[in-house]
N, C-alpha and C positions, 0 to 999 in steps of 0.2 A: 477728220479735221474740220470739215464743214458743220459738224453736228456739233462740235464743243462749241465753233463760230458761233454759231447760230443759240447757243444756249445762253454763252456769255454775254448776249446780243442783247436776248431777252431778261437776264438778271439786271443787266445795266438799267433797261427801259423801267420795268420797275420799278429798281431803288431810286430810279432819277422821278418820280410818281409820289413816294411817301416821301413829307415834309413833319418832322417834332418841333414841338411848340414848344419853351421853359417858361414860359407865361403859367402862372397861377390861374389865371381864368381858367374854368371848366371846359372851356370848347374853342374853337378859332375857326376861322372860316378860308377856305380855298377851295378856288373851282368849282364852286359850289357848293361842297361838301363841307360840313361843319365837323371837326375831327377834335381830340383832346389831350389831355396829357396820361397816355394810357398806364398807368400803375397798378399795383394789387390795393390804393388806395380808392379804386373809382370802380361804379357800377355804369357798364355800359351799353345804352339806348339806341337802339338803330331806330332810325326815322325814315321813311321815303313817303313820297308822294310829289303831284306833278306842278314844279317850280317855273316853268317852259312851254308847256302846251295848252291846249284849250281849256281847262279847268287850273290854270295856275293861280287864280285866285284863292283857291279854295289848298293848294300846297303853302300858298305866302301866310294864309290865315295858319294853317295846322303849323309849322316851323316856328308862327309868332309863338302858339297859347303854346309849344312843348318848351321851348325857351322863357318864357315868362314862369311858369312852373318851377323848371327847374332852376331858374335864379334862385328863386323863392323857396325852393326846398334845401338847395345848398347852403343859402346866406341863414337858415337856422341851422347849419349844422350837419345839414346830407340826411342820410338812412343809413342804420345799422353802422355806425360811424365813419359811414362812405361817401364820398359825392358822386351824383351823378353826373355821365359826359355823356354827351349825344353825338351821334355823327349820321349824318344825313344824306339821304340821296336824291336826284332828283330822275324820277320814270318818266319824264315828259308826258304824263297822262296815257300812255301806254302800254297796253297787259304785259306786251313779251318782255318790255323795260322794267316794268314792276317788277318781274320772276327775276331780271338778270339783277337786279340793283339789290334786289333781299337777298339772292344765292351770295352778292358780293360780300355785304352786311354782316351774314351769318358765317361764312367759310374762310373771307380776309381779315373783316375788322373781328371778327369775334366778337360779335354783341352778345348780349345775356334774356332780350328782349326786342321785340319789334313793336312800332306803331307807326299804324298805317293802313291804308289808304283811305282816301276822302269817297273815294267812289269804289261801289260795289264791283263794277268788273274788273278792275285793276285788283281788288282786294283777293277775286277770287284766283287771280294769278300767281297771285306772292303766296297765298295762304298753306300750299301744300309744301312750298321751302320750308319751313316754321316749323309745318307738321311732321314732317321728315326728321327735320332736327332733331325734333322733340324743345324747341325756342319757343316759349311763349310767344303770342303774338296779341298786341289790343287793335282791334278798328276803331276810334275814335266813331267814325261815322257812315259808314260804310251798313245799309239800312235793309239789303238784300239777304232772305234766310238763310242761304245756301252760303253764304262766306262761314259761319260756327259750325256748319258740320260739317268743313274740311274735315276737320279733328277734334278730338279733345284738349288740342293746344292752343285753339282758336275763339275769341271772346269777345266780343262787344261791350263798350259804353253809352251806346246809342238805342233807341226806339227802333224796331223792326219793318218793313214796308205794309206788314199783313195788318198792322196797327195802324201806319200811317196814311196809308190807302181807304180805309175804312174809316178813320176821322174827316178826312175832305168829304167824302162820299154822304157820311150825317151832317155833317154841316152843309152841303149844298140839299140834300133833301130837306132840313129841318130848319134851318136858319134860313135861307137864301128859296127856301118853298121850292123849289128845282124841280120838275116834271120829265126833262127830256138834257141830256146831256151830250154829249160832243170830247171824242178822245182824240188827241194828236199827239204822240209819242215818238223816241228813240226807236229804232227797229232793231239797232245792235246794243244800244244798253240794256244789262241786266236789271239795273235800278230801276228804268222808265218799263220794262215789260213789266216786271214785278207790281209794281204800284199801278200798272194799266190792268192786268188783270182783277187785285184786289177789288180797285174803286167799282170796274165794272158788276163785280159779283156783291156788292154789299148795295151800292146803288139799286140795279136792283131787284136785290132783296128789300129793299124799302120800297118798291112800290118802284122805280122810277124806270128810264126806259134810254139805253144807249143809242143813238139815233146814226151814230156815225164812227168808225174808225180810219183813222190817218196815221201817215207815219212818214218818217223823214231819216239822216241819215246824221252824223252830227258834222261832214264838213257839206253841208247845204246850205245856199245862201241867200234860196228863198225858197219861200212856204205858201206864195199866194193860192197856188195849184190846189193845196190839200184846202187853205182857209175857204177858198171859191168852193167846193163841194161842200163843205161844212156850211156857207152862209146858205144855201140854197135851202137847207134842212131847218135852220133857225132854231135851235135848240137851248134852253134857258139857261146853260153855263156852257165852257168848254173846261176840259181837265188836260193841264198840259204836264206832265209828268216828265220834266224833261233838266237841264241845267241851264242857269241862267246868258250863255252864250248864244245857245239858241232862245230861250225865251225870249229875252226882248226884243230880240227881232220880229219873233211870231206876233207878241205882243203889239207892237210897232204895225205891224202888215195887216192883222186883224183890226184895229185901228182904221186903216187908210181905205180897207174894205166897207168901212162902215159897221161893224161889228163890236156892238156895244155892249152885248149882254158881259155878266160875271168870267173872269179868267182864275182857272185854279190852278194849284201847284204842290210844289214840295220842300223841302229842307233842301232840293238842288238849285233851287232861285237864289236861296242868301247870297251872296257877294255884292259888294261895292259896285262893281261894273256890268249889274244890269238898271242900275238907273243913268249910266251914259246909253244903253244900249234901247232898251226902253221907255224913258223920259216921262212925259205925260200919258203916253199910252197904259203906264200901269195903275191907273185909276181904276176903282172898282176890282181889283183884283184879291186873291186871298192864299193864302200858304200855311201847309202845317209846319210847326217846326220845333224844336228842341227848349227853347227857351226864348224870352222876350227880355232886352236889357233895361227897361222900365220898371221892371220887377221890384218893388222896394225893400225888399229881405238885404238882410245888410252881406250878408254872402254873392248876393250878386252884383249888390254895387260897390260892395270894394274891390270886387274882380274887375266889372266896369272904367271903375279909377284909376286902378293899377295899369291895366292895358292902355289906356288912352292916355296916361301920364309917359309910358314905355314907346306906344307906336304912334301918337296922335292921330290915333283911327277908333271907330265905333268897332269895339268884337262884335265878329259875325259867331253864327254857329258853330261852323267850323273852328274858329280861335278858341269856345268855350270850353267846345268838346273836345280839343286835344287837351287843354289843361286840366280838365279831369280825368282826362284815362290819364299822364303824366302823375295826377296824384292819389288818383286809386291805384294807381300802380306801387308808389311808394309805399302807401297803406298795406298794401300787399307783402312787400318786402319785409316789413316793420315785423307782419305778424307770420312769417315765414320765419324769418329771424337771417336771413341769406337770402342771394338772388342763386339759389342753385334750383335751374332750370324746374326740376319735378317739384321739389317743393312749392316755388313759386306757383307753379299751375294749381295744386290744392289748395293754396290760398287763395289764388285769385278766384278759384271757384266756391269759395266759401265766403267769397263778400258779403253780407247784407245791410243793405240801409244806410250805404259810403256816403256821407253829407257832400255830395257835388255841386257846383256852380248849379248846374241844370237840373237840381232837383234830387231824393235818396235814389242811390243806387243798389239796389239788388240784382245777382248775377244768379240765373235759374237753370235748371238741372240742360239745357239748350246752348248755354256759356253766352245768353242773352240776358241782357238789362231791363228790367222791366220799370217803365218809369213813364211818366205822363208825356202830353206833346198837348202844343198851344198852335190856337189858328189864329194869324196876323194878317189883318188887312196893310196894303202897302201903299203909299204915300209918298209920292211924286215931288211934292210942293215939300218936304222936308228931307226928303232921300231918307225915308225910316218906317215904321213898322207901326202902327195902334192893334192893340192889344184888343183879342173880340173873344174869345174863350181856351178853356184849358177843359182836354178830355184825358179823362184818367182811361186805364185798361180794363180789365175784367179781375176785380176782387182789390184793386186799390181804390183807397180815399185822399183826399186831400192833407189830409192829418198826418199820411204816411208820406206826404213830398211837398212839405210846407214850403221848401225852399224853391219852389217855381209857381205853387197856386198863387190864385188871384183872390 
């Protein structure tokens, strides 16, 4: 009697949890979760990433550009004469929340795909749900090697760290003349180890010379400690490989320290609020990153348009790169002819030369994007980014990613 109690308990909680929409619109939003009108008319998009925690910047950006997307692929008409519906969750920037909110994704709502996460170690949480399934999965941005060979259901839209580590590392020895550098990284992020090893190993290999390593935790709320040993050493840049939560703080304290030399970075600085958090302190500072919204190619500034006509916000990386994987993804489906799971995955593995916001996308035998990255100097006095070079990879040209060269 107590066991039926208890079952009929749990059925109630439940159904009294899922809410249907008879709105036409493709998606509605509750409790966070963006859910839709589930028919054998729509193909449907799990999204997660962290709406709530310490990198929610970078979940509000990813929710914008997969939303703006799929506005935009529905109002022509869907895929394969389907609309897509997204439903989303939010991991509070947290692995074991990432794993739980994709196992939800995939085993309650029955997605058909995932996209997700912003950051490499959440990504590499969720990523073996996916693979399990056999659910395709895209990382929008997620720059760590080790998230694609979860499996071969695991895929990138984005530039790799081994790439991106090793553009800051040329550009502070070769632009910025750099002799001696200065690391202060994540200890528990995947993304900041990953990018602290590369830079150190390519740096150098150019000649140059690591003079210090520091490391912090990311609820730390100051850094003077590590910045105080680092100014002792004086070293011609510092490489902070880290998200802009903590950046501008560092930034900020390095600063107060007296600490003026070059501050470098990564595609983890883009967000709006580290020009609250580091203000004028980010002068002289530099970052690789995905794309630059100055870019005059008319592909990036009707994306530009649209977004800031949508959010009255500047897209960050993040907002670009979800709406690319959002529409390499459909490209995908297009040329699958269905979103049935396997097929989809050889098609997405067979992408080449996807015309993205950020540049052609080719997907290599890795289930990695191989595609240029630009260094931006940042600017305080405008809350925005000037444009200082684009590094292509190993066997690309300009010609092959017209859509982001300068």
């Amino acid at each position: 009697m107590k066991k039926n109690l208890l079952r009929l308990m749990v059925v109630s909680f439940l159904l009294g949890t899922i809410s249907f929409s008879s709105s036409s619109s493709s998606c509605v939003q509750k409790n966070g979760t963006v859910s839709g009108n589930n028919s054998g008319n729509t193909i449907k998009i799990g999204v997660y990433g962290d709406l709530s925690g310490p990198t929610s910047s970078f979940g509000q950006s990813t929710k914008n550009g997969v939303q703006l997307a799929v506005d935009e692929i529905n109002a022509a008409g869907g895929v394969v004469g389907k609309k897509l519906e997204i439903v989303i969750e939010d991991d509070q920037g947290r692995p074991e929340q990432a794993k739980t909110v994709a196992s939800k994704l995939v085993v309650q709502d029955k997605v058909q795909v995932l996209i997700g996460e912003a950051t490499s170690t959440n990504s590499l949480a969720a990523a073996p749900v996916a693979q399990e399934a056999k659910i395709p999965m895209i990382t929008h941005a997620s720059t760590n090697e080790g998230v694609t060979q979860v499996g071969d259901y695991i895929f990138r839209v984005c530039f790799i760290d081994s790439f991106q580590g090793a553009v800051m590392a040329k550009f502070a020895a070769g632009s910025l003349k750099a002799k001696t550098a200065a690391v202060i990284g994540d200890v528990n992020s995947t993304y900041s180890k990953g990018l602290t090893e590369v830079f150190e190993q390519e740096f150098t290999k150019l000649g140059g010379k690591i003079v210090s390593k520091q490391f912090y935790t990311q609820n730390d709320p100051d850094f003077k400690g590590q910045l105080t040993t680092i100014r002792a050493l004086n070293p011609d840049v510092i490489y902070i490989p880290g998200y802009y939560g903590q950046v501008g703080i560092i930034a900020r304290q390095a600063r107060e320290l007296g600490m003026n030399m070059p501050l470098l970075g990564g595609d983890g600085w883009d967000s709006p609020e580290i020009w609250k958090l580091g203000g004028e302190s980010l002068k002289n500072t530099y970052i690789s990153n995905h794309y630059t919204s100055d870019n005059p190619a008319p592909e990036v500034q009707n994306f530009v348009k649209s977004y800031k006509a949508k959010y009255g916000a500047e897209p960050d990386s993040m907002a670009v790169l979800a709406f690319d994987a959002v529409n390499l993804l459909a490209d995908a489906i297009k040329r699958a002819g269905s979103a049935d799971s396997q097929k989809l995955r050889e098609s997405l593995a067979r992408t080449k030369e996807f015309p993205g916001v950020t540049g052609k996308i080719t997907i290599n035998d890795q289930r990695d994007a191989v595609k240029l990255a630009v260094v931006l100097e940042l600017d305080p006095a405008k809350n925005g980014y000037t444009y200082k070079d684009t590094i292509y990879p190993g066997g690309m040209s300009p010609a092959a990613n017209s859509a982001s060269s300068r």
